[in-house]
C-alpha positions in Angstrom: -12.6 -13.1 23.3 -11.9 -11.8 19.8 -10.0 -13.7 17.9 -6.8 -11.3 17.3 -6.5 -11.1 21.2 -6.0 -15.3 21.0 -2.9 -16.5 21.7 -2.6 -19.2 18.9 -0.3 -18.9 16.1 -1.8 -21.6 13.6 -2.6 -20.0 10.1 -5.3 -22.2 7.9 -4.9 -22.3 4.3 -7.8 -24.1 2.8 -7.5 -24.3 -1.0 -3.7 -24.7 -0.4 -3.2 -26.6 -3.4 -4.6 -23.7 -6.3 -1.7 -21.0 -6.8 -3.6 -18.7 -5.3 -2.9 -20.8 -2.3 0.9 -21.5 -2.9 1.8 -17.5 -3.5 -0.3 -16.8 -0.2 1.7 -19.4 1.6 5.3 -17.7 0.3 3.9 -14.4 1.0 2.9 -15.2 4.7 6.6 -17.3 4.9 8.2 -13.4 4.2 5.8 -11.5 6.6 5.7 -11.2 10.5 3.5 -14.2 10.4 6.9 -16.2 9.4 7.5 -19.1 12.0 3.5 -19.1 12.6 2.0 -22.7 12.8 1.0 -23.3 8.8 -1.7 -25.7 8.5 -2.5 -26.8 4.5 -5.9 -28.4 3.8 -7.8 -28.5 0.3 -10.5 -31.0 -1.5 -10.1 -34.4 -1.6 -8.5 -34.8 -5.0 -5.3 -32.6 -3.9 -5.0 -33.9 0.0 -1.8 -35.8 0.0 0.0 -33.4 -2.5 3.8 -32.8 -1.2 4.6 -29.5 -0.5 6.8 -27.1 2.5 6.0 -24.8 4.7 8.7 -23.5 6.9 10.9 -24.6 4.8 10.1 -28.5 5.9 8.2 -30.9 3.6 4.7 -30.8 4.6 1.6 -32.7 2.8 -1.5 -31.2 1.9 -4.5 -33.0 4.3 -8.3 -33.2 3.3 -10.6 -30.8 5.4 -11.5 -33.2 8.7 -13.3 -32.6 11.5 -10.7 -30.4 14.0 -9.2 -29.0 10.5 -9.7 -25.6 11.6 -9.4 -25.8 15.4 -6.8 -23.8 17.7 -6.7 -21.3 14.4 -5.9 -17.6 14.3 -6.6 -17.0 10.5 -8.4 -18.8 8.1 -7.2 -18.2 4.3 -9.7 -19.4 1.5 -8.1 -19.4 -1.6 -9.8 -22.6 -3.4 -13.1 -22.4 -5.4 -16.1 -20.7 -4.2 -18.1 -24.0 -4.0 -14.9 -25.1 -1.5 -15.1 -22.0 0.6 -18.9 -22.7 0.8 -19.0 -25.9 2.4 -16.2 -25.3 4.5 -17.1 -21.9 6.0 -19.7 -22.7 8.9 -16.6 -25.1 10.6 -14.2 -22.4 10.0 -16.3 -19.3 11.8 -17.0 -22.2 14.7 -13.2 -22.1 15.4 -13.3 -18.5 16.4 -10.8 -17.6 13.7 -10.7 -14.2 11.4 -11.7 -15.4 8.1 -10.1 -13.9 4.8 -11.9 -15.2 1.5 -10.3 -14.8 -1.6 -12.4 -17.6 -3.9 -15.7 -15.5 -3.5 -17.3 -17.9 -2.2 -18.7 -16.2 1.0 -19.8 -13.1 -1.3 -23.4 -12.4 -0.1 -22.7 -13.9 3.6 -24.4 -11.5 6.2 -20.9 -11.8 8.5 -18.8 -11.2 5.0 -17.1 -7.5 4.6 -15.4 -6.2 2.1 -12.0 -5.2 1.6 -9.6 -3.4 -0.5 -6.2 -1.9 0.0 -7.8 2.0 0.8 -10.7 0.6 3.1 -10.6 1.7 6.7 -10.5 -1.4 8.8 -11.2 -1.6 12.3 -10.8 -4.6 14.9 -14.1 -6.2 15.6 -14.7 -9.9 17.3 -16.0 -12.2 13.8 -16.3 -10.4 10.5 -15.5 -12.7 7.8 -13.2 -10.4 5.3 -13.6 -11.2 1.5 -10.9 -9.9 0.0 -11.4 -8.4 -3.8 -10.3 -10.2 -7.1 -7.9 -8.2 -9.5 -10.5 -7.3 -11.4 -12.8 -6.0 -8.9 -9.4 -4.0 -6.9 -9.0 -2.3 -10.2 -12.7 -1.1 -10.7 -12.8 0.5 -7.4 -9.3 2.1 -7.3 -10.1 3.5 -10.7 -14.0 4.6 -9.6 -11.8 6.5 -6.2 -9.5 8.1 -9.2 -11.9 9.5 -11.2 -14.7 10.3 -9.3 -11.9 13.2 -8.1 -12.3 14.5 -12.2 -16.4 14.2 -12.3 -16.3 10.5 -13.6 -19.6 10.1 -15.6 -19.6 6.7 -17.0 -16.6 3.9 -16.8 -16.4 0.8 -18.7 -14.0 -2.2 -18.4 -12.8 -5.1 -20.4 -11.0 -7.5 -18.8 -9.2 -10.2 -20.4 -9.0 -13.5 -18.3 -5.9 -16.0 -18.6 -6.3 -19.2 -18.4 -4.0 -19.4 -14.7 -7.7 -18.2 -13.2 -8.8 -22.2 -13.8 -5.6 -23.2 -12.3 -3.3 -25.3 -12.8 -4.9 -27.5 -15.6 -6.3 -24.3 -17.0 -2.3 -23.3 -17.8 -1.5 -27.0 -18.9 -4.4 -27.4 -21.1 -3.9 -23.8 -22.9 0.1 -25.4 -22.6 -1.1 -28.5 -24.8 -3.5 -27.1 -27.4 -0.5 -25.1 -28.5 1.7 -27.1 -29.3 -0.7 -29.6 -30.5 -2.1 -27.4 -32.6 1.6 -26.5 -34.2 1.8 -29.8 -35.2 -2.0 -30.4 -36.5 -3.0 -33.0 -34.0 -6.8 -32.1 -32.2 -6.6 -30.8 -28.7 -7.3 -31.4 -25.6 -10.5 -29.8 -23.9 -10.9 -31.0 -20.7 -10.8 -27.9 -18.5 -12.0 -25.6 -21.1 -14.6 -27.6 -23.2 -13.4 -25.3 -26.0 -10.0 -24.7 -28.3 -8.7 -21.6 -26.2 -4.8 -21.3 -27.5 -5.0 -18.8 -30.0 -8.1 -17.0 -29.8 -10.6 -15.1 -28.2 -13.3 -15.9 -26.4 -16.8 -14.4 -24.8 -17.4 -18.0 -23.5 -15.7 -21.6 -22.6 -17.6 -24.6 -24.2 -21.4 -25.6 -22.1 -19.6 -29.1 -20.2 -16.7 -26.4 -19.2 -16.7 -25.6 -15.4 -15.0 -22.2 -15.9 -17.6 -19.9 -17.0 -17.2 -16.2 -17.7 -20.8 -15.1 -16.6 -19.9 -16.3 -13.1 -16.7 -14.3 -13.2 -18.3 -11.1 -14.5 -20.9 -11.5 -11.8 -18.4 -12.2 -8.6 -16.7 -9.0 -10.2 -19.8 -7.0 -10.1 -21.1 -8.3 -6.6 -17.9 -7.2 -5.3 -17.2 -3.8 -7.0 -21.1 -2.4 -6.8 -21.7 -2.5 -2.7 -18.7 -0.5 -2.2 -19.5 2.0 -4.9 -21.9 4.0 -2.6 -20.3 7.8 -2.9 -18.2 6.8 -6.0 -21.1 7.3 -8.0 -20.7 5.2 -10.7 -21.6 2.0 -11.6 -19.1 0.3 -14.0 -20.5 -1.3 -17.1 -17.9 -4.6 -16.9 -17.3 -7.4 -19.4 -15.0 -10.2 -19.3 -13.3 -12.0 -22.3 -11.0 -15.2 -23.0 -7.1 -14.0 -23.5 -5.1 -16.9 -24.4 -2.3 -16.1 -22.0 -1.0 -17.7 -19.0 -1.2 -15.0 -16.4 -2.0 -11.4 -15.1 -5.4 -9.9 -16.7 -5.1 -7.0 -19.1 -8.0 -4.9 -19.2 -9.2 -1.7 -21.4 -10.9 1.0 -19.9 -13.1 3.8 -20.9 -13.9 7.0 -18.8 -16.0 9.4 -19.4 -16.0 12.6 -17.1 -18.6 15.6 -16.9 -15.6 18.0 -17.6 -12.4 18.6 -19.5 -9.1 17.2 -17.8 -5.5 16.5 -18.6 -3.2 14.0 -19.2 -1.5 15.3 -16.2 -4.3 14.9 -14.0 -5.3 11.8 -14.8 -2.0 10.4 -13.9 -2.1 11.9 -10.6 -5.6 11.3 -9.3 -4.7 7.2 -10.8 -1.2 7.5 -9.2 -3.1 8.8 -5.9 -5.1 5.6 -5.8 -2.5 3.2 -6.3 -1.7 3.0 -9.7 2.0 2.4 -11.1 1.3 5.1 -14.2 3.4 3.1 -17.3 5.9 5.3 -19.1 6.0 5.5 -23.1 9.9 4.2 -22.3 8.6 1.3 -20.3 7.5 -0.3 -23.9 4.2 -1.7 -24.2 2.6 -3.1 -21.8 1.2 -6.4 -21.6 -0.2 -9.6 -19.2 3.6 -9.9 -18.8 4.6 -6.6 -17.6 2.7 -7.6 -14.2 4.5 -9.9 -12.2 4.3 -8.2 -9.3 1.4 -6.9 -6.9 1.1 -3.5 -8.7 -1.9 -1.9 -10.6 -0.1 -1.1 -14.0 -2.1 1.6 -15.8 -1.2 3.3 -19.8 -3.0 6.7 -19.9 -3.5 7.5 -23.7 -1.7 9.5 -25.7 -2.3 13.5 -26.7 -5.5 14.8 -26.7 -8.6 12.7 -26.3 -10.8 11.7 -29.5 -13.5 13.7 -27.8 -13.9 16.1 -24.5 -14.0 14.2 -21.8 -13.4 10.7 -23.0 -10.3 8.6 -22.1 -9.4 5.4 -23.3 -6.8 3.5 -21.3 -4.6 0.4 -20.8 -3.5 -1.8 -18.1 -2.3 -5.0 -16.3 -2.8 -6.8 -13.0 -1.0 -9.8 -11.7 -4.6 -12.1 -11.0 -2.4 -13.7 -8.3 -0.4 -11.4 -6.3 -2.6 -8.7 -6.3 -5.2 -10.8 -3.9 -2.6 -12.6 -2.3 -0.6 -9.8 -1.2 -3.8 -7.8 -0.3 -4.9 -10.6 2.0 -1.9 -10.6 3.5 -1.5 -6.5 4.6 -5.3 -6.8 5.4 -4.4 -9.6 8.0 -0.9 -7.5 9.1 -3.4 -4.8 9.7 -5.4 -6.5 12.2 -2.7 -8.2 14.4 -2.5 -5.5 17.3 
C-alpha cells in the first residue's frame, strides 16, 4: 500500500537538532500536518537535547532500532553522512522520504524536487529536496532560457549558519576576540573566518567548500535537460551569519530588456528587488523568497547581465520540503 494511503500520522525528523531541523519542525507545527505525531531523533552527541513539539517539552532521542517505524514521512535535515547511514531503516518503514542534507543524492530511488517540478503520487520515491543554492540555479536556468540564455555563472557566498550551530558561535567568538586582540578559536572552521573571505576552510576543517559546490552541481545539472545550460558555479566564504548572497552572470544569444528580465525572473519565482527597497544583502532574506537585483541601465555589453541576490539557506529548503510533502497528502 503506498505510503500516502497509510493511516499513520507520525512525522520523523532525523537531524532534528541542526536548524534546518528546528525551522522544519515550526514550519510543519503551522501546516495541516499540525497535531501530526512528531517524532525527533538525531546523532548521538545531540540525543537528549530539550526541545517542544506541539507545544509540549519533548527530548531529542538517538536513532534506535523501531526509530522510524509506524511513520508517514521521514525528514532528513542533518548531515549527509547522517542521512546515509540512516536511510536503508527509514525506506524499510514504508515511509515517503524528503532529504534535505544531500545525503541520498546519487541514490537510484532519490528524485528530485523543486518548487515548479510536476509531482506525481507514486508508492517509494525518496524525494531530495534542493539546497538554496541549487533552487536558485534552476529557477534562474527556467528564467532565462525563455531570453536565449547562453552561458550563466554563479557565485554564491556561504555563511557560516550552513555548519550549524557552532559554525554561528565560532564566527560569533573570533569577532569579538579579535576586537580585543586575543587569538581565536578554530574549531569548526580550522581557519580565522570573521572578517574575511574565503575560497576554502583550514585542511582539519570538516566544512569544506568543494563538497558544497559539488552537492550544488549534482543537484542542479540532472534537471538541466531542456534548460540548456550548464551553470559554471563557485562557492566562497561570507563572514555572515545567515541567508547566501550570490552574483550572477547571464549571457543570452540576443538583446533583452530590463523589463523582460524582470518578468521572465518574476515568472519563475523571483521577488524582483526595488531600487527603494535599499540594498540588498544576506539580511534582506529572512523569509522563504528568491530575492533577485537586476542591474541598472543598459548592460556593459549586448547581451550580458550582471545581477544580485539573496536566499534565506534555511527556509528556502525547509519551506520547500514542506509544500512538496502538502502536495502529496491526497
Amino acid at each position: 500500500m503506498p505510503s500516502f494511503e497509510r493511516e499513520s500520522k507520525r512525522i520523523v525528523i532525523a537531524g532534528a537538532s541542526s536548524l534546518l531541523g528546528a525551522e522544519l519542525k515550526s514550519l510543519l507545527e503551522e501546516s495541516r500536518f499540525a497535531g501530526w505525531d512528531l517524532r525527533l531523533v538525531d546523532e548521538e552527541l545531540a540525543a537528549g537535547t530539550l526541545t517542544e513539539a506541539g507545544g509540549e517539552p519533548a527530548v531529542i532521542q538517538p536513532v534506535e532500532e523501531g526509530s522510524f517505524e509506524r511513520a508517514r514521512l521521514v525528514f532528513f535535515t542533518g548531515s549527509p553522512e547522517f542521512t546515509r547511514v540512516n536511510l536503508a531503516a527509514a525506506r524499510a518503514s514504508g515511509a515517503t522520504l524528503f532529504d534535505l542534507s544531500g545525503g541520498s543524492l546519487g541514490e537510484k530511488e532519490t528524485r528530485l524536487w523543486h518548487p515548479r517540478a510536476e509531482v506525481k503520487l507514486e508508492k517509494g520515491p525518496n524525494y531530495a529536496v534542493l539546497s538554496a543554492p541549487a533552487t536558485v540555479a534552476v529557477a534562474l536556468l527556467d528564467a532565462l532560457n525563455t531570453v536565449g540564455l547562453y552561458r550563466l555563472g554563479l557565485i554564491f557566498f556561504r555563511p557560516v549558519s550552513e555548519a550549524g550551530r557552532r559554525g554561528i558561535e565560532e564566527l560569533e567568538s573570533q569577532t569579538s576576540q579579535l576586537l580585543s586582540v586575543q587569538s581565536t578559536g578554530q574549531a569548526v572552521f580550522d581557519t580565522q573566518v570573521a572578517f574575511g573571505m574565503l575560497n576554502r576552510y583550514g585542511a582539519a576543517s570538516r566544512e569544506n567548500l568543494s563538497a558544497i559546490r559539488a552537492r550544488i552541481c549534482a543537484e542542479v545539472s540532472p534537471l538541466v535537460g531542456k534548460r540548456g545550460v550548464l551553470p559554471s558555479i563557485q562557492i566562497v566564504h561570507a563572514p555572515v551569519f545567515y541567508g547566501y548572497t550570490f552574483a550572477a552572470l547571464a549571457e543570452t544569444a540576443s538583446v533583452t530588456t530590463r523589463a523582460k528580465l524582470a518578468e521572465v525572473c518574476q515568472d519563475a519565482g523571483f521577488l524582483i528587488w526595488k531600487d527603494a527597497d535599499g540594498p540588498l544583502g544576506n539580511l534582506s532574506a529572512e523569509d522563504s523568497t528568491m530575492h533577485l537585483e537586476l542591474p541598472e541601465g543598459n548592460p556593459p555589453q549586448a547581451g550580458a547581465w550582471w545581477s544580485w541576490g539573496a536566499v534565506d539557506n534555511i527556509k528556502l529548503p525547509a519551506a520547500n520540503a514542506v509544500k512538496l510533502a502538502e502536495k502529496l497528502m491526497p
